[in-house]
C-alpha positions in Angstrom: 2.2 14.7 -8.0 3.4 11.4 -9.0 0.3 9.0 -7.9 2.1 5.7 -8.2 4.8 6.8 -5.4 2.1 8.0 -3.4 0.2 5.0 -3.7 2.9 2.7 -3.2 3.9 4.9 0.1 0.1 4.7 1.2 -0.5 1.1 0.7 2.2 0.0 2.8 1.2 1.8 5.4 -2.1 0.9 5.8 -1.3 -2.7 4.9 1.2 -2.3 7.7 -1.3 -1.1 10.2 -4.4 -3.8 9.1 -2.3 -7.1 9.3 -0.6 -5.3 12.9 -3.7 -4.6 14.0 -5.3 -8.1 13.5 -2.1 -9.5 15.3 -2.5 -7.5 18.2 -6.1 -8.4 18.4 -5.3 -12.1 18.9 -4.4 -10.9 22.2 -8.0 -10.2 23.6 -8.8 -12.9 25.9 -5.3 -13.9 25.8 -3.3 -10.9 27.8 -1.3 -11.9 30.7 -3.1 -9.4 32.4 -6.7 -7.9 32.2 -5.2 -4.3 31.7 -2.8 -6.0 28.7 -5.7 -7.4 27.2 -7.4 -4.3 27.4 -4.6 -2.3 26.3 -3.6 -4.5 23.3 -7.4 -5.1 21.9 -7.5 -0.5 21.9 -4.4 -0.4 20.2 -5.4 -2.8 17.5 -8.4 -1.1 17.0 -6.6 1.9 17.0 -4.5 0.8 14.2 -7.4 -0.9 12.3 -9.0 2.4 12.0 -5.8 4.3 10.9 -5.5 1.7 7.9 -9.2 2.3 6.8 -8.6 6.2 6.4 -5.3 5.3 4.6 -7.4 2.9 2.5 -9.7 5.2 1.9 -7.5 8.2 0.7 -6.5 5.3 -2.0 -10.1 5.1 -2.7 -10.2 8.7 -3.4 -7.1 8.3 -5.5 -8.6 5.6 -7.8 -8.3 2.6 -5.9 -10.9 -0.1 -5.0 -13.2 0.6 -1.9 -11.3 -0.3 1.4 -13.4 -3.3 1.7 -12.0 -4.8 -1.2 -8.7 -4.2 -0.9 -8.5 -5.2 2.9 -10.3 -8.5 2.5 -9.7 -9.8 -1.3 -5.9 -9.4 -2.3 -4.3 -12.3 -2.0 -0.6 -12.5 -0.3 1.6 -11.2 -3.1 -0.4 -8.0 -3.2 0.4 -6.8 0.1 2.9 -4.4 0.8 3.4 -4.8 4.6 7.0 -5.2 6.4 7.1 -9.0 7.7 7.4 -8.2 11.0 3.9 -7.3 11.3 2.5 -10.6 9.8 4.2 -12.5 11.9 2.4 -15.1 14.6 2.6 -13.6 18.1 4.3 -16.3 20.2 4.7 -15.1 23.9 4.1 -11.8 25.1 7.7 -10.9 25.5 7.7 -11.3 21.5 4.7 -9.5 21.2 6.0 -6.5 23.2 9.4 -6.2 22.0 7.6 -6.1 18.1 4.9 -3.3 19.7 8.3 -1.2 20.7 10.1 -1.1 17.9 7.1 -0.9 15.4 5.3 1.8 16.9 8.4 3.7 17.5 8.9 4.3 13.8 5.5 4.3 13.1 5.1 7.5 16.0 7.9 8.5 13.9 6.8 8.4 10.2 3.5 10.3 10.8 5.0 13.0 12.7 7.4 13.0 10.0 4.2 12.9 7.7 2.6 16.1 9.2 4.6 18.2 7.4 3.8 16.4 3.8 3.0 18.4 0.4 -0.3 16.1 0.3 -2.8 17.7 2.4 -4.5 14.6 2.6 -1.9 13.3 4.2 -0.6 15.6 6.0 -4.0 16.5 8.2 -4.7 12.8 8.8 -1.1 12.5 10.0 -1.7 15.5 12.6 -4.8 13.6 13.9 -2.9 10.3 14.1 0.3 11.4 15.8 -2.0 12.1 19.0 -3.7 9.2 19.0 0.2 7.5 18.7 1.2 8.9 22.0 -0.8 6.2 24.1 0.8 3.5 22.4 4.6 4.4 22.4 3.8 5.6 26.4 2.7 2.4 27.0 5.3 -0.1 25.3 7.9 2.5 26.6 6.6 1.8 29.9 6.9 -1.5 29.6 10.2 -1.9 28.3 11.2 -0.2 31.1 9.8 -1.8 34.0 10.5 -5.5 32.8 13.8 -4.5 31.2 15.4 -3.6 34.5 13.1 -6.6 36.3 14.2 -9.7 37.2 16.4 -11.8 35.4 13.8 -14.0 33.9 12.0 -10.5 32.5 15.5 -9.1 30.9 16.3 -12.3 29.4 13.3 -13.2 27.7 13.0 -9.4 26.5 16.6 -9.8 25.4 16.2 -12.9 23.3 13.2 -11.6 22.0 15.1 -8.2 20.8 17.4 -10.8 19.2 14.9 -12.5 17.1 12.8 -9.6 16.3 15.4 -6.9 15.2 16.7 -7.7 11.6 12.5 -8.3 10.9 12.4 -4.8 12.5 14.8 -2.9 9.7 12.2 -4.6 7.3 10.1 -1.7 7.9 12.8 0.3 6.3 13.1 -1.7 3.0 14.1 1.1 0.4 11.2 2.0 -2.0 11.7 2.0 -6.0 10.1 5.5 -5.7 12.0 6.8 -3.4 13.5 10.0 -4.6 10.0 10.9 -6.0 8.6 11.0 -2.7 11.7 12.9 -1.4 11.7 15.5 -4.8 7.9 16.1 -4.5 8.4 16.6 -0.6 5.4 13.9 0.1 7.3 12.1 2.8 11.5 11.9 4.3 12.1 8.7 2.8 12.8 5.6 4.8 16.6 6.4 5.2 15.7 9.4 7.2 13.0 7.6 9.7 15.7 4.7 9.5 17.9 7.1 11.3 15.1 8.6 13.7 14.2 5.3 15.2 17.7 4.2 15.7 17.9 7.2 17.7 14.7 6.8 20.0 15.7 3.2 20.4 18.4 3.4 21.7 17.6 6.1 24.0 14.6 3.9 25.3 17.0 0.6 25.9 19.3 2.3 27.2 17.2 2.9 30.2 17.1 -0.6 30.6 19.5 -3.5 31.3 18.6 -4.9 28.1 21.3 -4.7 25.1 21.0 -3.7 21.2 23.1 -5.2 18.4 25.5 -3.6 16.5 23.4 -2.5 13.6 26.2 -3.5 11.3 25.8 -7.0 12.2 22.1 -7.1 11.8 21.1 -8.1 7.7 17.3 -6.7 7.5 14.3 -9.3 6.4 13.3 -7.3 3.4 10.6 -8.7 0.7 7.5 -7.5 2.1 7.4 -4.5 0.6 8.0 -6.4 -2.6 4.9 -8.8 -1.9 7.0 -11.1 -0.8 5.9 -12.7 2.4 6.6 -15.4 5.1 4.1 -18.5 5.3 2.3 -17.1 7.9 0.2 -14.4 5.6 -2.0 -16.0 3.7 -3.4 -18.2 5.8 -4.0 -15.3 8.5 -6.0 -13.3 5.6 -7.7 -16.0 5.1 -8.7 -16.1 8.5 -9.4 -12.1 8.5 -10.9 -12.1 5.4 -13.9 -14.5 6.6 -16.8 -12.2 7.5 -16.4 -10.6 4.6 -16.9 -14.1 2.2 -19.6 -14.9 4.4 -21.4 -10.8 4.5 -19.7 -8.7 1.9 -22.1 -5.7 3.3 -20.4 -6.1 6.6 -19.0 -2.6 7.8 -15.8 -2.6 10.1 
């Protein structure tokens, strides 16, 4: 097993679901509606605990104790997409991002359930069901304000506008790639790539929203890379301030 693609596949992922997670806590207090709130503050917490196991099958593989690598890397050593580290803006932003990033997320670990590493592969069965609640619900709500009013559609549209080529950022091709593919750990990105295109447009099309054409749409890649928008560091900062002030702090 090569332990560098596996790390690099790891890492990502968790990264992905941490700086997520934090986003969608700044909703708590904030939701348009009490059962948003509610439902946004689970799902962070949700995804929050889905980055510590990932974090800590690193720790089993070598790396530093979750703690550490959560709350002292600095920007350039995360490997999250930029979509997720992006500031939430309104909740029609906020909700279009939820739809399209848990949709390949649900994705991935499903595809992930069938992974040589047993690790893996057993946390991925767990997570997959716990997935289900959050796809339901921004499914739901793509729905219902997609086919709304014309206020509702056109903010949602705009929104899908904005967000989509950040979205194909979660796809950004891996330099390990075909060792993840040969050693059967995980699909590669081309193959969830194709997946979520598939569930997306099955979901919008229920809707009287509109996608691109994917040819037109040039993906936001970099994060993978380390290479980030402005809004990172400062929000690690930010997340990473209980744990300067009480390193023995436990999530």
């Amino acid at each position: 097993m090569n332990e560098g693609a596996l790390k690099e596949l790891l890492y990502k992922m968790a990264d992905d679901l941490l700086i997520l997670g934090h986003r969608n806590s700044e909703w708590t207090g904030m939701g348009p509606l009490l059962e948003e709130d509610i439902a946004f503050s689970s799902m962070a917490q949700d995804k929050v605990g889905q980055s510590l196991a990932l974090y800590n099958i690193l720790h089993a593989l070598g790396e530093q104790a979750p703690d550490t690598v959560a709350f002292t890397r600095h920007a350039a050593q995360f490997h999250n997409c930029i979509l997720v580290e992006l500031p939430n803006q309104e909740y029609d932003f906020s909700l279009i991002r939820h739809f399209l990033f848990d949709t390949a997320d649900s994705l991935r670990w499903e595809m992930l359930t069938k992974s040589t590493y047993e690790p893996l592969s057993l946390l991925a069965k767990k997570i997959k069901g716990e997935l289900r609640y959050h796809t339901l619900h921004a499914n739901t709500w793509m729905k219902q304000l997609g086919t709304a009013t014309q206020e509702s559609i056109s903010r949602l549209q705009q929104s899908l506008q904005v967000v989509m080529p950040y979205a194909l950022g979660i796809f950004e091709p891996s330099p390990n790639e075909s060792i993840l593919l040969t050693e059967g750990i995980f699909e590669g990105e081309s193959a969830l790539q194709a997946k979520w295109k598939t569930r997306v447009e099955e979901i919008v099309s229920g809707t009287k929203l509109h996608l691109p054409d994917w040819k037109t749409v040039t993906p936001v890649f970099g994060g993978r890379l380390g290479k980030h928008s402005e809004h990172l560091e400062p929000m690690l900062n930010e997340m990473s301030e209980v744990f300067r002030m009480d390193p023995t702090a436990e999530w």
